[in-house]
C-alpha positions as CSV (number, residue, x, y, z in Angstrom):
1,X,80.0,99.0,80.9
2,X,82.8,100.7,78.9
3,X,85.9,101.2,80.5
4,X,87.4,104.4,80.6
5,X,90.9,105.4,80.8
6,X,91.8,108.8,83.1
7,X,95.1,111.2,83.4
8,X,93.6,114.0,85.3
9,X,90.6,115.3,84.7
10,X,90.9,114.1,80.9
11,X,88.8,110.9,80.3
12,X,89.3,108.6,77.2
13,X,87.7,105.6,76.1
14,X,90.7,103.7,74.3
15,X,94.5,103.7,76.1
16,X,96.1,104.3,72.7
17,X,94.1,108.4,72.9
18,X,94.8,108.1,76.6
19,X,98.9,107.5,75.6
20,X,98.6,109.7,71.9
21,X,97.3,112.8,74.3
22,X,100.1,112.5,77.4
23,X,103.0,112.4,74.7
24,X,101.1,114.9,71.5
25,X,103.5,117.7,71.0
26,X,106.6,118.3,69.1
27,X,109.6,118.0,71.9
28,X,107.5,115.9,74.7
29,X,109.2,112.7,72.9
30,X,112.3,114.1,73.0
31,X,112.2,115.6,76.2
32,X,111.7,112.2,77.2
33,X,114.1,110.8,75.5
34,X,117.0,113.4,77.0
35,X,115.6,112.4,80.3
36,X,116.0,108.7,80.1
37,X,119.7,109.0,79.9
38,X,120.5,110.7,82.8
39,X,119.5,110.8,86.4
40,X,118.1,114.5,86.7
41,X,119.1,117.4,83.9
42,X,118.7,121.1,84.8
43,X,116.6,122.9,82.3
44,X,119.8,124.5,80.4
45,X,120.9,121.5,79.8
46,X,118.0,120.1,79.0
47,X,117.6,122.5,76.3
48,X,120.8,122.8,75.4
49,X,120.6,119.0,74.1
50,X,117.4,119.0,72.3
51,X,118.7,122.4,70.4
52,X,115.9,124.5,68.4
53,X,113.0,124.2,71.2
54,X,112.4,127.4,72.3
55,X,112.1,128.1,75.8
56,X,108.0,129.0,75.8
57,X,107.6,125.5,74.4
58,X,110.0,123.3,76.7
59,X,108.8,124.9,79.5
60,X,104.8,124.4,78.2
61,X,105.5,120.6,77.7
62,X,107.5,119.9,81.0
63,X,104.7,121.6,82.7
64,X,102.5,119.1,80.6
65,X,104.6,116.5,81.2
66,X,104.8,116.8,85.0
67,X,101.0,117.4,85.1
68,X,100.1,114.2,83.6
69,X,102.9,112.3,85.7
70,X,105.9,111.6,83.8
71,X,108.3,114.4,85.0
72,X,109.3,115.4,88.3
73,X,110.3,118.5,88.5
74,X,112.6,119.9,91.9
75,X,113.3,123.6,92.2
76,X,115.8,124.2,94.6
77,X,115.5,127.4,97.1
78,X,118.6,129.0,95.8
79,X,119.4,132.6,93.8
80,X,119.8,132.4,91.1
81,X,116.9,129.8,90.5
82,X,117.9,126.3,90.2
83,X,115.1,123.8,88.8
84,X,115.9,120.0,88.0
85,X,113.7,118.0,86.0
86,X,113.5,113.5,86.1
87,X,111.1,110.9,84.8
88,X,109.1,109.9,87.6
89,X,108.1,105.8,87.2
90,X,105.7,106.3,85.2
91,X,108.0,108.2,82.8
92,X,110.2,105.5,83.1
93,X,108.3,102.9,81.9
94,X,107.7,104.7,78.9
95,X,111.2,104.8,77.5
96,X,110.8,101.3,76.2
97,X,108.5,103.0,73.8
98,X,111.2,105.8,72.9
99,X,114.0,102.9,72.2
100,X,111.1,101.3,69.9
101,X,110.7,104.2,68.2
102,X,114.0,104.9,68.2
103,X,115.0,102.1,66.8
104,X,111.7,102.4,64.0
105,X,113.3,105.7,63.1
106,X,116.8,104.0,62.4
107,X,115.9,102.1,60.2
108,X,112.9,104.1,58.1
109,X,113.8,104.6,54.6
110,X,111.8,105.3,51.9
């Protein structure tokens, strides 16, 4: 029997589709990334930091994000509304990966 590898209701065969799918999108590394350096970040300042996202697309991919497990997001019962966004564990254990590729990216040249 094959194994399969689940995050929701998505099923893969290999963990490497299972890990290409959870972090596929243009800002989900770097959302990531912003994240592992601080406790919590509000969305402003979340997006403030990453710079050209657009607001659509960071808010698609933390609601990606949180769905598959690696963001937590708290909204806060306040006016105006205050939303705060963490890795959860899972997220956490990922940023080993960000440092590799960080430090891949360093050091690419052509």
């Amino acid at each position: 029997m094959k194994k399969t590898y689940e995050i929701g209701s998505k099923q893969f065969d290999c963990p490497v589709g299972l890990a290409s799918n959870v972090i596929l999108g243009k800002w989900k590394l770097q959302i990531i990334n912003q994240l592992s350096s601080v406790d919590k970040l509000r969305f402003s300042e979340l997006k403030l930091r990453i710079g050209s996202v657009s607001e659509k697309m960071l808010i698609q991919h933390l609601r990606e994000l949180e769905t598959d497990g690696l963001v937590n997001r708290k909204v806060y019962p306040v006016v105006p509304p205050m939303v705060e966004y963490s890795l959860t564990k899972i997220g956490e254990d990922f940023v080993p990966v960000i440092m590799a590729l960080k430090k891949w990216g360093e050091q690419f040249t052509i």
